[in-house]
C-alpha positions as CSV (number, residue, x, y, z in Angstrom):
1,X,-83.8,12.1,-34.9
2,X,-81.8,9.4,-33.0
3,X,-78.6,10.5,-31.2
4,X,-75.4,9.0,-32.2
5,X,-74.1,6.7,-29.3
6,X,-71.2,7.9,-27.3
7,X,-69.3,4.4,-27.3
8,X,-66.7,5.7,-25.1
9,X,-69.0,6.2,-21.9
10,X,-69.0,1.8,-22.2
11,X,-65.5,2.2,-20.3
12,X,-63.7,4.1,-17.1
13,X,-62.8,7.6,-18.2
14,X,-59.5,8.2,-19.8
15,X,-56.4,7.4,-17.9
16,X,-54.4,10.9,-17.1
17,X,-50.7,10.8,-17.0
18,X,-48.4,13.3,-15.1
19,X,-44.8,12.9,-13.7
20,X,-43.5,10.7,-11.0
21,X,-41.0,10.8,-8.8
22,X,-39.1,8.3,-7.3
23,X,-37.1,8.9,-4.0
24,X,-33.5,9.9,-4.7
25,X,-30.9,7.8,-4.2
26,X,-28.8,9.4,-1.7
27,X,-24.7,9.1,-3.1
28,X,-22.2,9.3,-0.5
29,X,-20.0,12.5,-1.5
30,X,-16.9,11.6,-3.5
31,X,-13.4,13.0,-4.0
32,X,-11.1,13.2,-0.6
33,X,-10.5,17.1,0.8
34,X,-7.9,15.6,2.8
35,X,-4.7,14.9,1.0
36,X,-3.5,12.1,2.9
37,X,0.4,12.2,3.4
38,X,2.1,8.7,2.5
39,X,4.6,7.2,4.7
40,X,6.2,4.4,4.0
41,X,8.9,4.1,7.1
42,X,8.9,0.6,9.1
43,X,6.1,-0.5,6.4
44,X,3.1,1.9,7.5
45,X,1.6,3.9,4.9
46,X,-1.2,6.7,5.5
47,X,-2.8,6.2,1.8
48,X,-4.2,9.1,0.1
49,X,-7.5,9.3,-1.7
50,X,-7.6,11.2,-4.6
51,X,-9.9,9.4,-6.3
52,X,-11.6,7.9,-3.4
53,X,-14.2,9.2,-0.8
54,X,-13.2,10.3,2.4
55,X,-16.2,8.4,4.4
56,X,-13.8,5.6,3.6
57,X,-10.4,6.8,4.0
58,X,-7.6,4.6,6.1
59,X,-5.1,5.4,8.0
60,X,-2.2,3.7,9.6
61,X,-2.5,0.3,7.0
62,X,0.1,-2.1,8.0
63,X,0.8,-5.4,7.5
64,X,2.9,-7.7,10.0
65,X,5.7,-10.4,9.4
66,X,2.4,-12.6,10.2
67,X,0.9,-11.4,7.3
68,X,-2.0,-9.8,9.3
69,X,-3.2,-6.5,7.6
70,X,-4.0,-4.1,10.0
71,X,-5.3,-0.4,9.8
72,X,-7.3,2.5,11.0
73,X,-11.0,3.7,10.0
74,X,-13.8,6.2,12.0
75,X,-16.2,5.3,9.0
76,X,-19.1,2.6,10.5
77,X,-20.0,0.5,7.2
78,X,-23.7,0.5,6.5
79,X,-25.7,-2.3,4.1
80,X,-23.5,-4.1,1.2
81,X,-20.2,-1.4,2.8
82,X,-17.3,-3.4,3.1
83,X,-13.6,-3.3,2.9
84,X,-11.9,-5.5,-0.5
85,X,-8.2,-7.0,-0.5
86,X,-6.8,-7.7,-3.8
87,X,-3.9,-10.4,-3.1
88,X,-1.3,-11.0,-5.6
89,X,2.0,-13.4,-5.7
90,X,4.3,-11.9,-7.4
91,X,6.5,-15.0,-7.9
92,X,3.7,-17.2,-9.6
93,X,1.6,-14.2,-10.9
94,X,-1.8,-15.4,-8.8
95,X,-4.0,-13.5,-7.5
96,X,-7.6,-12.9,-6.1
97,X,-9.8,-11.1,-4.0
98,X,-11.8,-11.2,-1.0
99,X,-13.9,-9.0,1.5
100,X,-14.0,-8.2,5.2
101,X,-16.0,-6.0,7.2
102,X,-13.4,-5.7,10.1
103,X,-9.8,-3.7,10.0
104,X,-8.4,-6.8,11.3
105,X,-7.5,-9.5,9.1
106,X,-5.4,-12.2,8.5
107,X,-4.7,-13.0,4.6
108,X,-4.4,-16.6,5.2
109,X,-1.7,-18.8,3.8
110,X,1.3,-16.2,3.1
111,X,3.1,-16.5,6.1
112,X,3.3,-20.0,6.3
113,X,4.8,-20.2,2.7
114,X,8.7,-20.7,1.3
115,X,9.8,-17.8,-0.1
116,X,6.4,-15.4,-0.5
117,X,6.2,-12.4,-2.1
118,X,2.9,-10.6,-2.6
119,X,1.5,-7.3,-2.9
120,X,-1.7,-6.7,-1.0
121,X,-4.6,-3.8,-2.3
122,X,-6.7,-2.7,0.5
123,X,-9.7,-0.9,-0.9
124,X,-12.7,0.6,1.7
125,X,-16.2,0.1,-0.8
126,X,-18.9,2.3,0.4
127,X,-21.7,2.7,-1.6
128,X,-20.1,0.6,-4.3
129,X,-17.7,3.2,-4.9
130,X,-13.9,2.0,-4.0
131,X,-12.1,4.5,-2.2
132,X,-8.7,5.1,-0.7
133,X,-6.9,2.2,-1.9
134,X,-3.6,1.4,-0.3
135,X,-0.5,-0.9,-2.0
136,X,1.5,-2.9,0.9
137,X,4.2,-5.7,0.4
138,X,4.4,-8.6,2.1
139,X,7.9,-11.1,1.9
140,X,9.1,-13.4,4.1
141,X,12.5,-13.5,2.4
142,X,15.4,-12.1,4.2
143,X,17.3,-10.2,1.7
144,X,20.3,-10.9,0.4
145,X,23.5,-8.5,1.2
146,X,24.0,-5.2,-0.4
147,X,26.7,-5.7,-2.7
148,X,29.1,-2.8,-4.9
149,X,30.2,-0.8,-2.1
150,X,32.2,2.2,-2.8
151,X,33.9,4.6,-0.1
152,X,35.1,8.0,-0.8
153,X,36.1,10.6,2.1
154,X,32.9,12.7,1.2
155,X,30.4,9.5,-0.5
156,X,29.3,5.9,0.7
157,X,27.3,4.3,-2.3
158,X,25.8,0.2,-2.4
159,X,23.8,-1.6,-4.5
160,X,20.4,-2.8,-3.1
161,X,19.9,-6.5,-2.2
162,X,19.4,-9.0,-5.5
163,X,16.5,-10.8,-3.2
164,X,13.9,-9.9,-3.0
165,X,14.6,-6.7,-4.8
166,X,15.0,-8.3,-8.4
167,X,11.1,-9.1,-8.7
168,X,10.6,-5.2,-9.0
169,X,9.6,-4.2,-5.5
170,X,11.0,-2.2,-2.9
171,X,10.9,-4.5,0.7
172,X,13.8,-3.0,2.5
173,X,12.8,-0.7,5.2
174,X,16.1,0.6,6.3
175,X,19.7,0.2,5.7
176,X,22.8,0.1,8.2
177,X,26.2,1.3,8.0
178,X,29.2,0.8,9.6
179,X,31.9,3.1,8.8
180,X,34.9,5.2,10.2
181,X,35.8,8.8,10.4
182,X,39.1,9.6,11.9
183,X,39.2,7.0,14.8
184,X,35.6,6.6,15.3
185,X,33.8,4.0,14.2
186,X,30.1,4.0,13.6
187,X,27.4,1.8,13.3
188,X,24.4,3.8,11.8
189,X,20.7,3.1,10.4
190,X,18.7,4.8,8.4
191,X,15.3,4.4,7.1
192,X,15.0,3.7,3.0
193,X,12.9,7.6,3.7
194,X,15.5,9.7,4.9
195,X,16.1,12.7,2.9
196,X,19.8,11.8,3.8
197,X,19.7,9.0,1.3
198,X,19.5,9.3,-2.6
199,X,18.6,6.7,-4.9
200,X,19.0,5.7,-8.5
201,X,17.7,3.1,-9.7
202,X,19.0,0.1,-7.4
203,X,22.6,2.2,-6.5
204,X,21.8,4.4,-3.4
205,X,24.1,6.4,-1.8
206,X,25.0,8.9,1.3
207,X,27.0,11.8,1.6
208,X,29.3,11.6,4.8
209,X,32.6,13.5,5.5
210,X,36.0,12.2,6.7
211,X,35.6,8.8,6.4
212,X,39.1,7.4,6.5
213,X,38.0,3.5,6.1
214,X,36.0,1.1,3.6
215,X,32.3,1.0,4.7
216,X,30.2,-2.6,5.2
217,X,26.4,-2.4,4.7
218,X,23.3,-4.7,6.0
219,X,19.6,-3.8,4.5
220,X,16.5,-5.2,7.1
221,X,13.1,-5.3,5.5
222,X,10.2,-7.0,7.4
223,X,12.0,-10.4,7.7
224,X,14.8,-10.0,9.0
225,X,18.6,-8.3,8.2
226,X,20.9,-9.6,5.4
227,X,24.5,-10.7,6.2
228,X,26.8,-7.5,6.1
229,X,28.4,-6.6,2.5
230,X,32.3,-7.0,1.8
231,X,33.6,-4.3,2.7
232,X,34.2,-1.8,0.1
């Protein structure tokens, strides 16, 4: 009797399947367990990261009347790791964005121009994830005087600056005062921070006893210092 004829012993044996595995992607950790506090006297901010990584995190980010961005970070950038700027006018509504590897870095063109106004993102990008961004202003306008003083023997309030303030962004660091009480006259600063100072909206204001005089005020923000207010 002839054997039927096993066709399948023509090719290799069957082809056995099993599960692979592929090296794991190693993801650098995200979320920041250090709430960075944010500062924004003289223009220096320490940014926090809550949505960020803290491999990334930076410190100290500044940015100089030469429009030079400058800032602190421990982290050592490995492959594709870099740090991004997002650069925006304000005035003309342009923007665009470039990246560095260094915490060094001039954004080319702003100082130079009439009348700039930008606001500057600086982003660390590790592993493709953007971390601890940080918002800074750059102007080269010198703003205009404070204007609507009022003096009371307990109050001094102003109005901020009309330029640069009327685009919508804060630029004055601190504000001056000169002012009497009694037969002393005083000539005082104090940053845009100080718990001494209240604001709301554009009207800011400062509780001071015994002032027997009208008040003048000058605001400086990273250009220079306005003209002093009339007195008021």
């Amino acid at each position: 009797m002839a054997a039927a004829y096993n066709w399948s012993n023509r090719f290799c044996p069957t082809v056995q399947t099993g599960s692979v595995r592929f090296p794991k992607k190693i993801q650098y950790p995200s979320g920041c367990p250090l709430p960075y506090p944010l500062s924004l006297g003289k223009g220096v901010k320490n940014c926090p990261a809550p949505d960020g990584c803290s491999l990334g995190a930076i410190t100290n980010v500044n940015i100089d009347e030469y429009a030079v961005v400058l800032f602190d970070s421990t982290y050592k950038f490995q492959g594709t790791d870099r740090y991004r700027f997002d650069v925006s006018n304000v005035i003309t509504g342009l923007s665009y964005t470039f990246s560095a590897v260094n915490t060094y870095y001039p954004v080319m063109g702003m100082a130079g121009e009439a009348n700039a106004l930008y606001t500057v993102a600086v982003s660390p990008v590790v592993n493709e994830n953007i971390c601890t961004t940080c918002n800074l202003v750059y102007t080269n306008i010198i703003p205009s005087a404070p204007f609507g003083v009022n003096t009371t023997s307990s109050n001094i309030s102003w109005n901020a600056p009309t330029l640069p303030e009327n685009y919508g962004l804060s630029t004055v660091l601190t504000y001056t005062l000169s002012y009497a009480q009694g037969l002393n006259s005083s000539i005082v600063y104090y940053d845009v921070t100080s718990p001494i100072l209240s604001v709301s909206g554009q009207r800011w204001s400062i509780s001071i006893t015994g002032v027997t005089t009208s008040s003048a005020i000058l605001a400086t923000n990273m250009a220079g210092s306005s003209a002093w207010s009339r007195l008021g």
